[in-house]
C-alpha positions as CSV (number, residue, x, y, z in Angstrom):
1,X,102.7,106.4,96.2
2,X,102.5,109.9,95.1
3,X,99.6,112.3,96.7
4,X,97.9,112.4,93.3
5,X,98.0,108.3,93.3
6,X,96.2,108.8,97.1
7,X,94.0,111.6,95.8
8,X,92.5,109.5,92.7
9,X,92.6,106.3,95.0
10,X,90.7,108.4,97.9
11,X,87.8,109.8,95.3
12,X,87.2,106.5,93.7
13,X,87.0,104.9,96.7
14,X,84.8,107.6,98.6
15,X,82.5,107.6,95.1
16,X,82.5,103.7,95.8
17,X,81.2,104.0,99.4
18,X,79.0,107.0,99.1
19,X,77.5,106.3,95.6
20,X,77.1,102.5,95.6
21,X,73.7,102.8,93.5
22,X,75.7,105.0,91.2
23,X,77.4,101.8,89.4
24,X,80.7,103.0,90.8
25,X,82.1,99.7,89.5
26,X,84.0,99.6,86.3
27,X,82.7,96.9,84.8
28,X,79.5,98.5,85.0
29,X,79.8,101.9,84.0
30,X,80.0,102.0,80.1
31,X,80.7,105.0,77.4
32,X,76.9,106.7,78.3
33,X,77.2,107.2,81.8
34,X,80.9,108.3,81.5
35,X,79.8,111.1,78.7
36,X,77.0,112.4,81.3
37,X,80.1,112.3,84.4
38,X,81.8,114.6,81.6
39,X,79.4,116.8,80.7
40,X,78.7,117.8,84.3
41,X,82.5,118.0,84.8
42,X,82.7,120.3,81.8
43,X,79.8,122.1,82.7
44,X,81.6,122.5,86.3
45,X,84.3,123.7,84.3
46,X,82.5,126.3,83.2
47,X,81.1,127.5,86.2
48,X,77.3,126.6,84.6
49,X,74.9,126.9,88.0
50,X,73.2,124.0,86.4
51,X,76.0,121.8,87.0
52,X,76.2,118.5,89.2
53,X,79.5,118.8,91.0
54,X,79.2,115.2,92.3
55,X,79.1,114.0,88.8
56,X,81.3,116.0,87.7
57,X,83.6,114.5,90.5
58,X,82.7,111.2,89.6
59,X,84.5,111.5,85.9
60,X,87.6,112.5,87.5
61,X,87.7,109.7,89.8
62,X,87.1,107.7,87.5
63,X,89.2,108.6,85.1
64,X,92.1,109.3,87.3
65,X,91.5,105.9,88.7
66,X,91.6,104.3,85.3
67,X,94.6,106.1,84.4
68,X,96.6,105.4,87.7
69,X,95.7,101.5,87.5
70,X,96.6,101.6,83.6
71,X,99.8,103.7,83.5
72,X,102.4,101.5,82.7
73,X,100.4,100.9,79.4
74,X,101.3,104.8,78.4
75,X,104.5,107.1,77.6
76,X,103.1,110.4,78.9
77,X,105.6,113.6,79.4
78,X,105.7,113.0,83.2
79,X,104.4,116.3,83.6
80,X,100.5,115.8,82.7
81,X,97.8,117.1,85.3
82,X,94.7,115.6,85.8
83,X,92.6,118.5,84.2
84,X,94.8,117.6,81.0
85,X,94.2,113.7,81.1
86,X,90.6,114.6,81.6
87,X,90.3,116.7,78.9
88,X,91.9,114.3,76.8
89,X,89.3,112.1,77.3
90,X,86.1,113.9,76.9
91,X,87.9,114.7,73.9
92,X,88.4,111.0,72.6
93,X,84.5,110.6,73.7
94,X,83.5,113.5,72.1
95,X,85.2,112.3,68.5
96,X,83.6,108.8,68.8
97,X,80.0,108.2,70.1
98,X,79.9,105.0,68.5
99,X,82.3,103.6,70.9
100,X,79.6,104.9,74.3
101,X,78.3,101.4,74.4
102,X,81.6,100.2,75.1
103,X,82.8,99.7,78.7
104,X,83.7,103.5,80.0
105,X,87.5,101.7,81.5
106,X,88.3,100.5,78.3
107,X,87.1,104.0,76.4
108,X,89.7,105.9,79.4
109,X,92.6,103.2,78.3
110,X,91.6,103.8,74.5
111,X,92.2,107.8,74.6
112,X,95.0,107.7,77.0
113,X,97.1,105.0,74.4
114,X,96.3,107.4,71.8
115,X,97.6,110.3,73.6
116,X,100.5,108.9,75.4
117,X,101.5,106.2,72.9
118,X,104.0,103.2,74.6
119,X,107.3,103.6,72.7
């Protein structure tokens, strides 16, 4: 496993243990909750003093996470970082609000497949 597998693996996990009340579980966290995680990471991003670093963490996670457990759904370059793959996303989210009811794992799997389509 490569130390940005164990990286993803070791925030979702410590978001898990630390944030149980959080609904750190993906079958609970859905579209809303994961487009308020991304606009404290963007705000984060942005250095905004108003920003919530731990939610802002919490997107990464998750979407790392996602993407880590899903990637042998996607043909990606090899090369992507995670600030890229979370970027894609919050695009993706950002160019379909309809879909924020929708589970938040399956939104992650939905922009990454359109990104990094299998071949």
């Amino acid at each position: 496993m490569t130390f940005k597998k164990h990286l993803s693996l070791v925030i979702v996990l410590a978001a898990m243990v630390l944030f149980p009340s959080l609904d750190s579980f993906a079958g609970f966290i859905d579209g809303n909750k994961l487009v308020q995680n991304m606009d404290a990471w963007e705000k984060y991003q942005r250095r905004d003093p108003n920003a919530i670093p731990v939610d802002g963490a919490l997107y990464v996670g998750y979407v790392t996470g996602v993407y880590d457990s899903l990637e042998s759904l996607f043909d990606n370059p090899g090369n992507v970082t995670i600030p890229q793959i979370c970027s894609i996303v919050a695009k993706y989210l950002q160019e379909n609000p309809e879909k924020w009811n929708l589970s938040a794992s399956l939104l992650i799997k939905d922009a990454l497949q359109k990104a990094f389509p299998k071949r």
